[in-house]
DRENDOGU-706656 format. One line per field, with one value per residue (C-alpha): residue number from 1; x, y, z. Coordinates in Angstrom, 1 decimal, always signed. Layout:
BEGIN
k = [NUM:...]
px = [X:...]
py = [Y:...]
pz = [Z:...]
% end
This chain:
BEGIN
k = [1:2:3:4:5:6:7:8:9:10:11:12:13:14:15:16:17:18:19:20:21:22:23:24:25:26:27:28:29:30:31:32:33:34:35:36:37:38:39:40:41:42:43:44:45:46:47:48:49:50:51:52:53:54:55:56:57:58:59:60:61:62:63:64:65:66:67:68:69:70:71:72:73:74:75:76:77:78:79:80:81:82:83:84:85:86:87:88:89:90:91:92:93:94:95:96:97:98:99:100:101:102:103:104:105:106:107:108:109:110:111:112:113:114:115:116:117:118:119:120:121:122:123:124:125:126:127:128:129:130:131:132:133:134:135:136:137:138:139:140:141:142:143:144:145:146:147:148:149:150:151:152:153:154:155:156:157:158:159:160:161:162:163:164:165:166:167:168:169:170:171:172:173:174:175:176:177:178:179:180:181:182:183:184:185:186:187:188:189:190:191:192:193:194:195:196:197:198:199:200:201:202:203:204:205:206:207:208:209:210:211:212:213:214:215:216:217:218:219:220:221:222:223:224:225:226:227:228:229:230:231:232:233:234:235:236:237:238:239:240:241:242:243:244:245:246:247:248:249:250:251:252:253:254:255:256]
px = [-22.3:-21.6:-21.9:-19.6:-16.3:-13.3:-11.3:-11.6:-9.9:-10.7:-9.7:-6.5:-4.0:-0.8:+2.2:+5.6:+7.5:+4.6:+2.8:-0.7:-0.7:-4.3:-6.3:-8.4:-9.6:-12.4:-14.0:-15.0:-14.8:-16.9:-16.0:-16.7:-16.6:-15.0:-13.8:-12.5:-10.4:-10.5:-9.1:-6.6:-3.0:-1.3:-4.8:-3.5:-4.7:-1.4:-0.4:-3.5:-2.6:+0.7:-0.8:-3.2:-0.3:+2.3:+4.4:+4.2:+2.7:+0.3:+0.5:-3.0:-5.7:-6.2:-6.5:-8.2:-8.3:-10.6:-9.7:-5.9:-4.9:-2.4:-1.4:+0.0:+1.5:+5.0:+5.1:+6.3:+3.7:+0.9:+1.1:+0.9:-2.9:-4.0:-3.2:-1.3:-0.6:+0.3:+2.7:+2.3:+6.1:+6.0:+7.5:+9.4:+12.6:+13.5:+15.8:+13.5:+11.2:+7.2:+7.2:+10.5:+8.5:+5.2:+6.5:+9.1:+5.9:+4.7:+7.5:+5.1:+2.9:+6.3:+6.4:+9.2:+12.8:+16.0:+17.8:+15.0:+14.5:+18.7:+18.6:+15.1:+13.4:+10.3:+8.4:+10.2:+9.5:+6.0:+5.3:+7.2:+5.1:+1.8:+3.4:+4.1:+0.6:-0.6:+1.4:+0.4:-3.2:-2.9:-0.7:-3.4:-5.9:-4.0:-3.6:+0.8:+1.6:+3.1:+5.7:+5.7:+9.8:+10.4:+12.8:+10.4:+12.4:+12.6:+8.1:+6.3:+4.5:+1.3:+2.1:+4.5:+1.1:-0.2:+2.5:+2.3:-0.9:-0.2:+2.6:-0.2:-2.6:+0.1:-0.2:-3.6:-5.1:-8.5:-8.1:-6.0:-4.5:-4.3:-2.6:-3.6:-3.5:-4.3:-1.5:+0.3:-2.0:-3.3:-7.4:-7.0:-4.4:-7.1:-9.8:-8.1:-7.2:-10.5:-11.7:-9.1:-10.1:-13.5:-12.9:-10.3:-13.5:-16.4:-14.4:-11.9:-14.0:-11.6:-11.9:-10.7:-9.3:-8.8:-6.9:-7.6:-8.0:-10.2:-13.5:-15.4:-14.1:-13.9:-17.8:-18.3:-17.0:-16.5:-19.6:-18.8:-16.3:-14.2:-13.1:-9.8:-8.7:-5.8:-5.9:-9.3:-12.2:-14.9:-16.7:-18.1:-21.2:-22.4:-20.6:-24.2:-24.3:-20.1:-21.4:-24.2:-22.0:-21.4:-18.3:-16.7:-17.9:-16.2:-12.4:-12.1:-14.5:-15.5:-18.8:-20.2]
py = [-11.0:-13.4:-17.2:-18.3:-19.6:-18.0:-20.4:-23.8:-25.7:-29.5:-31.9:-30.0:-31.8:-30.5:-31.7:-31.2:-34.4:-35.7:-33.0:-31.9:-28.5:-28.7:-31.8:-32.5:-28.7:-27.7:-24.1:-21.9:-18.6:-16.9:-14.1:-10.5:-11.1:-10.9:-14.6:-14.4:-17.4:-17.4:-19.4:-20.0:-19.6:-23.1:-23.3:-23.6:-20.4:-18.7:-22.3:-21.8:-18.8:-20.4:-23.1:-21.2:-18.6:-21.7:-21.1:-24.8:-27.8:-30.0:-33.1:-34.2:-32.1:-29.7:-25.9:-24.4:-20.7:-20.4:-22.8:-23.5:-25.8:-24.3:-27.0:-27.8:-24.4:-22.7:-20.5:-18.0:-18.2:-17.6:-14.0:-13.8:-15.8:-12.7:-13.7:-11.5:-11.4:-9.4:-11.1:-11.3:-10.2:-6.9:-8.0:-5.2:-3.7:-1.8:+0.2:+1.7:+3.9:+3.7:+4.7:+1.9:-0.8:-0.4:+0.3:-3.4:-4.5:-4.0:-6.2:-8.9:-6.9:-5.1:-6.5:-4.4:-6.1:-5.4:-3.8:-1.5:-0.6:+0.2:+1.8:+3.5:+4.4:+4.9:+1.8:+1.0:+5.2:+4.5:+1.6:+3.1:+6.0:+3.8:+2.0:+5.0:+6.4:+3.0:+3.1:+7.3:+5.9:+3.4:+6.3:+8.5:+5.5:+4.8:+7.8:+7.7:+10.3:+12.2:+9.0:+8.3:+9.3:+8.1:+4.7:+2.3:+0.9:+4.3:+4.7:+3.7:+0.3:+1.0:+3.0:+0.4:-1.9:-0.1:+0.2:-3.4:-3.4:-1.0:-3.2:-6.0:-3.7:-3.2:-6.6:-6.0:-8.6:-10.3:-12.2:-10.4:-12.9:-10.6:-12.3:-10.3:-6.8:-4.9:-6.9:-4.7:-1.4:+0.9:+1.6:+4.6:+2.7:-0.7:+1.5:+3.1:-0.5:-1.4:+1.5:+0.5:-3.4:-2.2:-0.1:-2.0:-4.8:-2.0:+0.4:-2.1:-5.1:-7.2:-10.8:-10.8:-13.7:-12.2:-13.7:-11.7:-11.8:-8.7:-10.5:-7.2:-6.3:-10.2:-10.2:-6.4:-7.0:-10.3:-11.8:-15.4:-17.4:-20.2:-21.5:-23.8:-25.3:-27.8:-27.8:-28.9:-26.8:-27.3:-23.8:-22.9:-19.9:-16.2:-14.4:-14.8:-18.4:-18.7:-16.6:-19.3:-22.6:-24.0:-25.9:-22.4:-21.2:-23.8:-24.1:-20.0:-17.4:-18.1:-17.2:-13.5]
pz = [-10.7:-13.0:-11.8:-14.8:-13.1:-14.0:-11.3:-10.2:-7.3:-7.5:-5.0:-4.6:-2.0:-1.5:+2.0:+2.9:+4.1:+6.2:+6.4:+4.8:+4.0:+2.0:+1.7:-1.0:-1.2:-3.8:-4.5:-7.3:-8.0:-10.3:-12.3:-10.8:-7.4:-4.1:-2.7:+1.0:+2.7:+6.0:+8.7:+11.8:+11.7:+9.8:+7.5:+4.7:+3.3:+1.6:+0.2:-1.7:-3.1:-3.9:-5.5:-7.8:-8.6:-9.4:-6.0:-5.2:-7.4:-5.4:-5.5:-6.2:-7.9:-10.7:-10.6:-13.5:-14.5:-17.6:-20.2:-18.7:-16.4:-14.0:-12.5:-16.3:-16.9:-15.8:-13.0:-15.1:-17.4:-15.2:-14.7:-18.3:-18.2:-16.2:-12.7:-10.3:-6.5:-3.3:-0.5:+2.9:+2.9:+0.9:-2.2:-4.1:-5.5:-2.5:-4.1:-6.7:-7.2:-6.7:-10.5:-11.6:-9.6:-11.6:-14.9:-13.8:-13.6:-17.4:-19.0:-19.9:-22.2:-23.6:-27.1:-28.3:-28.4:-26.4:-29.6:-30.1:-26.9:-26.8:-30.1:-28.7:-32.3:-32.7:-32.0:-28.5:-27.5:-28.7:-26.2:-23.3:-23.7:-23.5:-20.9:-19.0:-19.2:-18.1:-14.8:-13.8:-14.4:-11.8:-9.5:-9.2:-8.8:-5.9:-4.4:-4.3:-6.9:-4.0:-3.7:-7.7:-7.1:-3.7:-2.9:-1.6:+1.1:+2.6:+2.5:+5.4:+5.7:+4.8:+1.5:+0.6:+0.5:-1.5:-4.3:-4.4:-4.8:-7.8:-9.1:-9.1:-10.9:-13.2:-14.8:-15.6:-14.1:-14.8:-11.1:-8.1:-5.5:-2.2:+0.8:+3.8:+2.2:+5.6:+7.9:+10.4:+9.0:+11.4:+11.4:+8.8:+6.8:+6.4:+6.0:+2.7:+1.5:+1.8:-0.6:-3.1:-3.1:-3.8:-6.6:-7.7:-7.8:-8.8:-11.4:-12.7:-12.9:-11.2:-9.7:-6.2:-4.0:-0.7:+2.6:+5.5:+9.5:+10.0:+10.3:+10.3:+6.6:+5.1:+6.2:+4.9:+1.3:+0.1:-1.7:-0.5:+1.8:+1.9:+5.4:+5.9:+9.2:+9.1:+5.3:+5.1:+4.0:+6.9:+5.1:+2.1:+1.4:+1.8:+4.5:+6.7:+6.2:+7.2:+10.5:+11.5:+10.2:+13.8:+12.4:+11.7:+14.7:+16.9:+14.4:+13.8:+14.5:+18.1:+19.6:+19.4]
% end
């Protein structure tokens, strides 16, 4: 593992009316590793997220991903940097297919035009194709070429995770945001999402930010941990030193 940073949160405070949803937050995260933050209910955790993937704008603080500032750049820009997320709230076109919602998913490395995609010569066939190939590579990764037709908002829960997770993959990212991944999953469900965060981190050499209540699986996987409580970060280290930090202990994770 690399202890380059390919993120940095510094001083990052962000509120609603009256309200502080983060106050002055700072972490790293390096490249080619597995970042868990952790905390109660009301944290502050997904506001992070939201912040780093240009959701919301803090107020105070700067948010650095390589040599960008994302605090400086357009939402809509930051998927292009490398950056993509999961929801909490499956995010999806309902009325698609698995295969229509990953290949949606490519448009930002599509470099071919509207009028040559309508006329559909060569070049635009060319890139579809690539495109194409791109998106069944990620199916089988996956595991859901036995849904690559099926509507998504007929799919069950858990595999409706886990197209997200390939329409996420889809943008080739260099860091994955992923907002409780295993939320409302049965144990066989979260134990296949756990095998695909891995390889997804392992085999695709992928930075991972990950939110997550299952204690067990944050403390399993991640290589280190960020704590929030109120907004605040009262945590910061390995998974072994979050388990001994007596602040953590008393705010989240209660006694064994």
């Amino acid at each position: 593992m690399s202890h380059e940073h390919i993120l940095d949160v510094r001083n990052v405070s962000l509120s609603f009316g009256g309200t502080n949803a983060l106050l002055d937050v700072s972490f790293g995260v390096r490249r080619g590793e597995i970042r868990a933050i952790i905390g109660p209910n009301g944290a502050g955790k997904t506001s992070m997220l939201n912040c780093i993937s240009g959701f919301y704008r803090p107020q105070k603080g700067e948010i650095q991903f390589k040599e960008t500032s994302l605090v400086q750049t357009p939402p809509h820009k930051i998927a292009g940097l490398g950056i993509a997320r999961t929801f909490q709230n499956i995010a999806l076109y309902t009325g698609l297919s698995t295969l229509n919602n990953l290949m949606a998913a490519r448009h930002i490395h599509m470099k071919q035009t509207a009028l040559d995609s309508a006329i559909y010569w060569g070049r635009a066939q060319k890139e579809e194709v690539q495109h194409r190939e791109f998106v069944e590579e990620i199916i089988d990764f996956l595991e859901i070429a036995h849904i690559r037709k099926a509507t998504v908002g007929a799919l069950p829960y858990g595999l409706r995770k886990r197209v997200e997770l390939g329409r996420a993959l889809a943008l080739e990212p260099e860091l994955l945001l992923l907002d409780e991944p295993m939320a409302g999953m049965n144990v066989e469900e979260k134990e296949d999402m756990a095998r695909f965060i891995l390889d997804i981190y392992e085999r695709r050499g992928v930075t991972i930010v990950l939110i997550e209540h299952d204690m067990g699986l944050v403390m399993d996987i991640s290589d280190r941990v960020v704590v929030l409580d109120f907004g605040r970060k009262i945590g910061d280290g390995t998974p072994d030193e979050i388990k001994n930090d007596e602040r953590v202990i008393q705010a989240y994770l209660g006694q064994a």
